[in-house]
PDB file of N, CA, C and O in Angstrom:
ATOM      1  N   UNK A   1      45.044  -3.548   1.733  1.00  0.00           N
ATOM      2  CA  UNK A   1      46.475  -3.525   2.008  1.00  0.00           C
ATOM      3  C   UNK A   1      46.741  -3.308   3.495  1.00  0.00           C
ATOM      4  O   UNK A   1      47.806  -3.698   3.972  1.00  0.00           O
ATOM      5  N   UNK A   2      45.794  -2.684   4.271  1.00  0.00           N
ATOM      6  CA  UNK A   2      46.231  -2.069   5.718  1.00  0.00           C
ATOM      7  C   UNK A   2      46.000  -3.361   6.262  1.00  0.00           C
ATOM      8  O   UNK A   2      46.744  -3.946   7.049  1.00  0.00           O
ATOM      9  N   UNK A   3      44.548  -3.916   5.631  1.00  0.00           N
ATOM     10  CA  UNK A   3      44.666  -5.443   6.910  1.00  0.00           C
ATOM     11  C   UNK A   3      45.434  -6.032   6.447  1.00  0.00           C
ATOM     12  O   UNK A   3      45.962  -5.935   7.555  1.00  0.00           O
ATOM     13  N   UNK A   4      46.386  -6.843   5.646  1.00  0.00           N
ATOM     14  CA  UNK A   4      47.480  -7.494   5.273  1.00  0.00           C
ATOM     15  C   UNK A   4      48.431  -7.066   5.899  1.00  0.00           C
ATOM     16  O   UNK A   4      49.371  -7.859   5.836  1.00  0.00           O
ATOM     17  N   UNK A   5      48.693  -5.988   6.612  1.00  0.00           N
ATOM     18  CA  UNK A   5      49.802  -5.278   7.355  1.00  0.00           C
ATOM     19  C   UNK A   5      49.149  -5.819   8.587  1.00  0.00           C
ATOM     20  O   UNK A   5      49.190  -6.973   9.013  1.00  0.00           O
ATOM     21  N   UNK A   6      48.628  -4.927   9.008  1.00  0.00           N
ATOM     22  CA  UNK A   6      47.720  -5.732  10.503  1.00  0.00           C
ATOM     23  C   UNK A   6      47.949  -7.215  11.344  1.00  0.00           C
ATOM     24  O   UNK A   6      48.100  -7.671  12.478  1.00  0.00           O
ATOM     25  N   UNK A   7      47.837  -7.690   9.593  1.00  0.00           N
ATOM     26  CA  UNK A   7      47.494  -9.294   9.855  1.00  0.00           C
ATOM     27  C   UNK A   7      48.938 -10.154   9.770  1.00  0.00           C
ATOM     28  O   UNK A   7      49.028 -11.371   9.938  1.00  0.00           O
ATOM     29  N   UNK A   8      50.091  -9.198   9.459  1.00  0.00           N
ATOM     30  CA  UNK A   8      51.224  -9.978   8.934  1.00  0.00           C
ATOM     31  C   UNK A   8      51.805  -8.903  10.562  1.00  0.00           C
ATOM     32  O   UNK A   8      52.681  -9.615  11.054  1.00  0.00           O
ATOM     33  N   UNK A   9      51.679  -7.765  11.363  1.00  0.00           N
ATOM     34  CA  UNK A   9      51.755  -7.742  12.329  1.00  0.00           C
ATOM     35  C   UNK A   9      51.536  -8.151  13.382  1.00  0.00           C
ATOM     36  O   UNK A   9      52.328  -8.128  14.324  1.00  0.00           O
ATOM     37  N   UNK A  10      50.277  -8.649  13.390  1.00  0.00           N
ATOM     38  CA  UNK A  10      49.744  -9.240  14.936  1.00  0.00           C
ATOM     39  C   UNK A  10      50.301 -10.821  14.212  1.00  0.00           C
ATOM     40  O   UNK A  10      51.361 -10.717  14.829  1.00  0.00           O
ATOM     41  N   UNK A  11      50.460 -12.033  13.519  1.00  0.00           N
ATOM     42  CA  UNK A  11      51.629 -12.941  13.235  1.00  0.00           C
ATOM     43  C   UNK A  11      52.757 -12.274  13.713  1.00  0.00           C
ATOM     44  O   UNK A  11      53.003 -12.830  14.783  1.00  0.00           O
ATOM     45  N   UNK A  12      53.584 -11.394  13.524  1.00  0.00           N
ATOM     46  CA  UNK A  12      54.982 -11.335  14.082  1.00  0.00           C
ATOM     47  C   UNK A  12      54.667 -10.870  15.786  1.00  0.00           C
ATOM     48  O   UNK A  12      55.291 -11.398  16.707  1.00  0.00           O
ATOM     49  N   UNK A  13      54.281 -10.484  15.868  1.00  0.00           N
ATOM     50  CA  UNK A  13      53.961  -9.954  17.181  1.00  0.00           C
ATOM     51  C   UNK A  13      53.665 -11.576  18.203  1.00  0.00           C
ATOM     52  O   UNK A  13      54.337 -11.746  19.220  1.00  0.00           O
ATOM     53  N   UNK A  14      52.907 -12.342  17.886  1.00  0.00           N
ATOM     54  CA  UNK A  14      52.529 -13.620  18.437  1.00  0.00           C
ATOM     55  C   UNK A  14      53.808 -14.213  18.563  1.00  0.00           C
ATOM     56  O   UNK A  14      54.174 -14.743  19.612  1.00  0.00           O
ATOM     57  N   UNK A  15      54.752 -14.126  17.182  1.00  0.00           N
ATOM     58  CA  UNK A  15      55.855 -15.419  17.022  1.00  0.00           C
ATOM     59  C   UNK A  15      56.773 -14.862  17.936  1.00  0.00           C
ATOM     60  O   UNK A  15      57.286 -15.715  18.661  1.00  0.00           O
ATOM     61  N   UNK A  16      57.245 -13.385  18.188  1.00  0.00           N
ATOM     62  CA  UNK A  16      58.001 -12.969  19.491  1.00  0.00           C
ATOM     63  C   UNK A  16      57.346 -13.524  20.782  1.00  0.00           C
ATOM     64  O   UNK A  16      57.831 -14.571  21.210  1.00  0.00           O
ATOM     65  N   UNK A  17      56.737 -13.199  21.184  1.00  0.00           N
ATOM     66  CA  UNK A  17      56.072 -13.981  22.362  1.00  0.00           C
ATOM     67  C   UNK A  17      56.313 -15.475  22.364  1.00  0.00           C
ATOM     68  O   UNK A  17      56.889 -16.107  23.249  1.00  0.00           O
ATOM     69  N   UNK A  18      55.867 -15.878  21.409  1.00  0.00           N
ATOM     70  CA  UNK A  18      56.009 -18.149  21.579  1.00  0.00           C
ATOM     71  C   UNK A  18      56.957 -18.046  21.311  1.00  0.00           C
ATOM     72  O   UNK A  18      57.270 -19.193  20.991  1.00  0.00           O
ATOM     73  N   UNK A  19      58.155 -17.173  21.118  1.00  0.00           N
ATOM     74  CA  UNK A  19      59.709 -17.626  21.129  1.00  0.00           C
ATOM     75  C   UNK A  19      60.240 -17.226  22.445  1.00  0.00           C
ATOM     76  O   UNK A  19      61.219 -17.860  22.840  1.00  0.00           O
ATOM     77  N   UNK A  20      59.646 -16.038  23.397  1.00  0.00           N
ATOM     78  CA  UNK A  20      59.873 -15.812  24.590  1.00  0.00           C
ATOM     79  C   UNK A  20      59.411 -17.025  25.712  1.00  0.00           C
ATOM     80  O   UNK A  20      59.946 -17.216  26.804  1.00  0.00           O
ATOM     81  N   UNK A  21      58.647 -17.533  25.323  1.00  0.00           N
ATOM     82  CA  UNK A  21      57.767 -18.747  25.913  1.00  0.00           C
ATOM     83  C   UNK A  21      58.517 -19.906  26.021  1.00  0.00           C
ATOM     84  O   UNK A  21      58.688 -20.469  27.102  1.00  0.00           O
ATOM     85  N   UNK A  22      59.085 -20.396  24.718  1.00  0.00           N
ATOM     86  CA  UNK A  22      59.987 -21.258  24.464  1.00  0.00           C
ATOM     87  C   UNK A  22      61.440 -21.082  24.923  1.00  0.00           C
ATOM     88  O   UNK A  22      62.184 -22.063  24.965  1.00  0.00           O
ATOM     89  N   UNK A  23      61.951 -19.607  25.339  1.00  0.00           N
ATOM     90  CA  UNK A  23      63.072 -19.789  25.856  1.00  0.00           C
ATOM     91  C   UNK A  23      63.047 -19.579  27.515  1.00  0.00           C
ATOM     92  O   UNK A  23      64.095 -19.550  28.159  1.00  0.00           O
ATOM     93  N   UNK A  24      61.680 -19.428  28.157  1.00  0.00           N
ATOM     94  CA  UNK A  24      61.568 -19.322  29.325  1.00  0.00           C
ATOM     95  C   UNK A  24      61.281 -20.902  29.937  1.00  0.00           C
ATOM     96  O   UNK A  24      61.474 -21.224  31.110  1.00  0.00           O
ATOM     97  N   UNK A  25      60.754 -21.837  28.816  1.00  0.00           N
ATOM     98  CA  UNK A  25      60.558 -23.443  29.172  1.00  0.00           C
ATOM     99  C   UNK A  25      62.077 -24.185  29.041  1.00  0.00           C
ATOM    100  O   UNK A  25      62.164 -25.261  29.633  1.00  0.00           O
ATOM    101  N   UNK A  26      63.295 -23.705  28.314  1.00  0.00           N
ATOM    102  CA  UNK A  26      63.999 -24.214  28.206  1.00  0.00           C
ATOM    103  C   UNK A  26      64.960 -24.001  29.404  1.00  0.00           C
ATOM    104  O   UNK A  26      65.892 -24.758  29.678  1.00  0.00           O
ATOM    105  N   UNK A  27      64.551 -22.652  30.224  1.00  0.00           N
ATOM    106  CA  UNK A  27      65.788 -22.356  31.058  1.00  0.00           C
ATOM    107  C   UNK A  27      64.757 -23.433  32.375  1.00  0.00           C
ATOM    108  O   UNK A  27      65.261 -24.064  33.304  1.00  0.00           O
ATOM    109  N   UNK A  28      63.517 -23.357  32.097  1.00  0.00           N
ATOM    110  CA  UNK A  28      63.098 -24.118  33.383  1.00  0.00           C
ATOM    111  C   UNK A  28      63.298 -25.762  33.714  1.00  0.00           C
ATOM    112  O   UNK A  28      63.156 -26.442  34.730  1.00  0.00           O
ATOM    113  N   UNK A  29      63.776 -26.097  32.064  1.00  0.00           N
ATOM    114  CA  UNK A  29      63.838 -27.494  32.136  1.00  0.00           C
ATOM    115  C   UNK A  29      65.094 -27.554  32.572  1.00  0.00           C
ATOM    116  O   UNK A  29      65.255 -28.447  33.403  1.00  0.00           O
ATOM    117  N   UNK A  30      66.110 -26.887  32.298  1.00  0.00           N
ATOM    118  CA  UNK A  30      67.562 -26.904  32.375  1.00  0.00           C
ATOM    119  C   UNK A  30      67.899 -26.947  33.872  1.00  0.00           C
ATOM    120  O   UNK A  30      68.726 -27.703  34.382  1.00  0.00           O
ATOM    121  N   UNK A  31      67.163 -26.051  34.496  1.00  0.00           N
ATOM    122  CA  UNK A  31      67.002 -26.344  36.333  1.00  0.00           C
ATOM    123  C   UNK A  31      66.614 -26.818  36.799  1.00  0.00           C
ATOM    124  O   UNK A  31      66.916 -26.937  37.986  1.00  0.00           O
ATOM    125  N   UNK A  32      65.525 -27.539  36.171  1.00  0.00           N
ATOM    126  CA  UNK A  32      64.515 -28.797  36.425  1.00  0.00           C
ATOM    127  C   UNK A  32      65.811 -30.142  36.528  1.00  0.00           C
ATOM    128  O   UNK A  32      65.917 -30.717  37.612  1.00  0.00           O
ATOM    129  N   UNK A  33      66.566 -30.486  35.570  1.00  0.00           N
ATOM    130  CA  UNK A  33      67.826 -31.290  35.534  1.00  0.00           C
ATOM    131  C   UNK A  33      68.633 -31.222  36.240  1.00  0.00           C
ATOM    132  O   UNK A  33      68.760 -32.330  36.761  1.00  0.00           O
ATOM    133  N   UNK A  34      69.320 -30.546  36.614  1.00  0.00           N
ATOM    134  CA  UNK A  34      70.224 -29.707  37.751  1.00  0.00           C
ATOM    135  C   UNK A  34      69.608 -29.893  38.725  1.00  0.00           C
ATOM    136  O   UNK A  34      70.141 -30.869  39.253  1.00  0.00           O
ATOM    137  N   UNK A  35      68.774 -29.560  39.336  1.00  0.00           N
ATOM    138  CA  UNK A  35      68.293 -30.303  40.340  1.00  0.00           C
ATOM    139  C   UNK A  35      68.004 -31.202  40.865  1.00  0.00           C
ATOM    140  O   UNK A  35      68.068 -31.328  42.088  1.00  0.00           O
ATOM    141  N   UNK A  36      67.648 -31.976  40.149  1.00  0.00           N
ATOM    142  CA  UNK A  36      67.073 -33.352  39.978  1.00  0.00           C
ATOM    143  C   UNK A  36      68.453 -34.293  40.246  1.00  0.00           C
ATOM    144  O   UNK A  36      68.413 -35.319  40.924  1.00  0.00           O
ATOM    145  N   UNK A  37      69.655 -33.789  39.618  1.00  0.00           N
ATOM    146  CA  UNK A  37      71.064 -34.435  39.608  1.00  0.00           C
ATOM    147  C   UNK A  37      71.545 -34.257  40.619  1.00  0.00           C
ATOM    148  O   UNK A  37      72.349 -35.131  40.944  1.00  0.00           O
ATOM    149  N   UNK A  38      71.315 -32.985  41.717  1.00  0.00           N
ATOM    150  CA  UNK A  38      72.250 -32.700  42.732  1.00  0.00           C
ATOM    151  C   UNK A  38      71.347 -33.207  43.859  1.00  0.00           C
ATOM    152  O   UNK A  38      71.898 -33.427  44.938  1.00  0.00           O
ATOM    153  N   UNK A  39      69.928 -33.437  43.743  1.00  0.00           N
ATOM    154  CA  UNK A  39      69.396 -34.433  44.564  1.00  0.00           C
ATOM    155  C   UNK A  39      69.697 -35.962  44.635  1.00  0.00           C
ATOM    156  O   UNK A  39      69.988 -36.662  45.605  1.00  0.00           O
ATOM    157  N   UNK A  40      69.503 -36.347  42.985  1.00  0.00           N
ATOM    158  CA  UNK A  40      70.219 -37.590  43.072  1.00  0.00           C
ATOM    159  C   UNK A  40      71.531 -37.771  43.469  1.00  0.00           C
ATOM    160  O   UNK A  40      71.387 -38.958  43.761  1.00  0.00           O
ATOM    161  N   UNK A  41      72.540 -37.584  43.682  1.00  0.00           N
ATOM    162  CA  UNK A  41      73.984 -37.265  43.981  1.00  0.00           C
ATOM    163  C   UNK A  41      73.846 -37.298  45.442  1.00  0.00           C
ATOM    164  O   UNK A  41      74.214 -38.411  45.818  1.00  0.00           O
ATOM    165  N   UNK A  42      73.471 -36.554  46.449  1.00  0.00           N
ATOM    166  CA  UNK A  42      72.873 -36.339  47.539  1.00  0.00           C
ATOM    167  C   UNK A  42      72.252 -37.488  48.459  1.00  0.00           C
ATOM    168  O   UNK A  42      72.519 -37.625  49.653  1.00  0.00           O
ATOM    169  N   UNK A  43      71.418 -38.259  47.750  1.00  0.00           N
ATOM    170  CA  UNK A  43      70.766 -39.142  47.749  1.00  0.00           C
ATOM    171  C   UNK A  43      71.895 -40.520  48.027  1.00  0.00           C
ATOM    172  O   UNK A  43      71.999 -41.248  49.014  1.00  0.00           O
ATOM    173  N   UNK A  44      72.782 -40.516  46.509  1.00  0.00           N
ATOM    174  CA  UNK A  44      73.971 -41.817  46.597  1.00  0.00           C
ATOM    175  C   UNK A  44      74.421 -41.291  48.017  1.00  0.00           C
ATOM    176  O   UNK A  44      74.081 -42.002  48.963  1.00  0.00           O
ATOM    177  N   UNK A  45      75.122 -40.171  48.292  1.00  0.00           N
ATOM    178  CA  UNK A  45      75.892 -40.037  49.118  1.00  0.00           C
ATOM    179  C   UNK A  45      75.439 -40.515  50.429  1.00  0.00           C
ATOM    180  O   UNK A  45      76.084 -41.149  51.264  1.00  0.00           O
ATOM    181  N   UNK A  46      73.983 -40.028  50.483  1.00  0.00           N
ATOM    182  CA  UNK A  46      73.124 -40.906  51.698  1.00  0.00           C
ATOM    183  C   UNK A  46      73.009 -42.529  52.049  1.00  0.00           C
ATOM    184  O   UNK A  46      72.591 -43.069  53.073  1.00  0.00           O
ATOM    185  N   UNK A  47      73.517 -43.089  50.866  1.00  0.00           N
ATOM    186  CA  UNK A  47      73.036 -44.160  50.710  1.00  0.00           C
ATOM    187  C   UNK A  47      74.297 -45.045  51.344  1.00  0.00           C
ATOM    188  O   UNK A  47      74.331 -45.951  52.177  1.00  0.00           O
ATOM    189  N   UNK A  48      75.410 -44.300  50.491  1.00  0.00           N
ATOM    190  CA  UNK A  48      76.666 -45.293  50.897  1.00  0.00           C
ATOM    191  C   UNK A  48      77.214 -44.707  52.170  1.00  0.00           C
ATOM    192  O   UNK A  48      78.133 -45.342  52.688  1.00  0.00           O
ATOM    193  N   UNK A  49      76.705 -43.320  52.919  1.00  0.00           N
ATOM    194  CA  UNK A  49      76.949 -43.391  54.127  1.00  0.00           C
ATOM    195  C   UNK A  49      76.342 -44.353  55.197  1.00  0.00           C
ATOM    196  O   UNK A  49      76.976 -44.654  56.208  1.00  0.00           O
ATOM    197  N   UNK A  50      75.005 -44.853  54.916  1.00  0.00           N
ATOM    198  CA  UNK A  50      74.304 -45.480  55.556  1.00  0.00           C
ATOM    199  C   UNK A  50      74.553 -46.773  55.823  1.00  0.00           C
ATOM    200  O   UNK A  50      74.239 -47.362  56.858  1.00  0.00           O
ATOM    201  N   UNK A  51      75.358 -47.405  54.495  1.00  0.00           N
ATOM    202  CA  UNK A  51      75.216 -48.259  54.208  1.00  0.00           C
ATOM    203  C   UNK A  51      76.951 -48.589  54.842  1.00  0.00           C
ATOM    204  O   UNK A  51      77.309 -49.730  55.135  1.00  0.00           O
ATOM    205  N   UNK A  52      77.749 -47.522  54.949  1.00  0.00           N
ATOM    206  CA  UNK A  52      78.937 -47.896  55.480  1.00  0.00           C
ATOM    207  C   UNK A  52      78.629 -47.930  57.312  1.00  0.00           C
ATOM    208  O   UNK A  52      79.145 -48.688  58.134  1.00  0.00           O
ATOM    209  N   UNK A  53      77.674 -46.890  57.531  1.00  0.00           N
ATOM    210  CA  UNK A  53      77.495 -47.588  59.310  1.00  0.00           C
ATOM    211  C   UNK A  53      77.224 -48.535  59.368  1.00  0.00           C
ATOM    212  O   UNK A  53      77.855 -49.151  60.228  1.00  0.00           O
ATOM    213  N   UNK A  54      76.096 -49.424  58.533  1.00  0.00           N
ATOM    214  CA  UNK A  54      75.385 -50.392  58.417  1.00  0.00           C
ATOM    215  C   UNK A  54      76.828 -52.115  58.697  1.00  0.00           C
ATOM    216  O   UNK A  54      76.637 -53.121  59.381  1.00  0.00           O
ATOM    217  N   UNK A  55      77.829 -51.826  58.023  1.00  0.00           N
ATOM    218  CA  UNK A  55      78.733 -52.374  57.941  1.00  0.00           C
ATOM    219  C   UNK A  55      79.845 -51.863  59.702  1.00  0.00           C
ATOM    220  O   UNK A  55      80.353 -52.703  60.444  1.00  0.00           O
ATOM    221  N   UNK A  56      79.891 -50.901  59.829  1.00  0.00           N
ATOM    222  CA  UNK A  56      80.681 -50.402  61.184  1.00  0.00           C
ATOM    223  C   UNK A  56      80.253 -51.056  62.166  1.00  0.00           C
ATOM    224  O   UNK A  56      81.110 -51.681  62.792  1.00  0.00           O
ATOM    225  N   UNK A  57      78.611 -51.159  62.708  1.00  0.00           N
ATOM    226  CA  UNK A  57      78.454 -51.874  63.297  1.00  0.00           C
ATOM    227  C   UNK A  57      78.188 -53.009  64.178  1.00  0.00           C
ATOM    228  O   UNK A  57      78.566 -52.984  65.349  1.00  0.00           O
TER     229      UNK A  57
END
């Protein structure tokens, strides 16, 4: 009976952790996106500035 406790502890004990794991990959992907968008954005803005000197002169 004690190892069935043990063994149904160290399982819950693991599944807290790979759920801490899983919500530390989700906040990294979420900034991973966000970033990625305000570079791309950044990027257009570079583009059609360039592209309006390109035309100025």
């Amino acid at each position: 009976m004690i190892k069935f406790i043990e063994t149904f502890q160290n399982k819950f004990i693991k599944k807290e952790e790979y759920d801490v794991e899983i919500e530390r990959n989700k906040k990294y992907e979420v900034r991973w996106v966000w970033y990625h968008t305000i570079l791309a954005i950044e990027l257009l803005i570079t583009n059609v500035l360039l592209i309006w000197i390109l035309f100025k002169i």
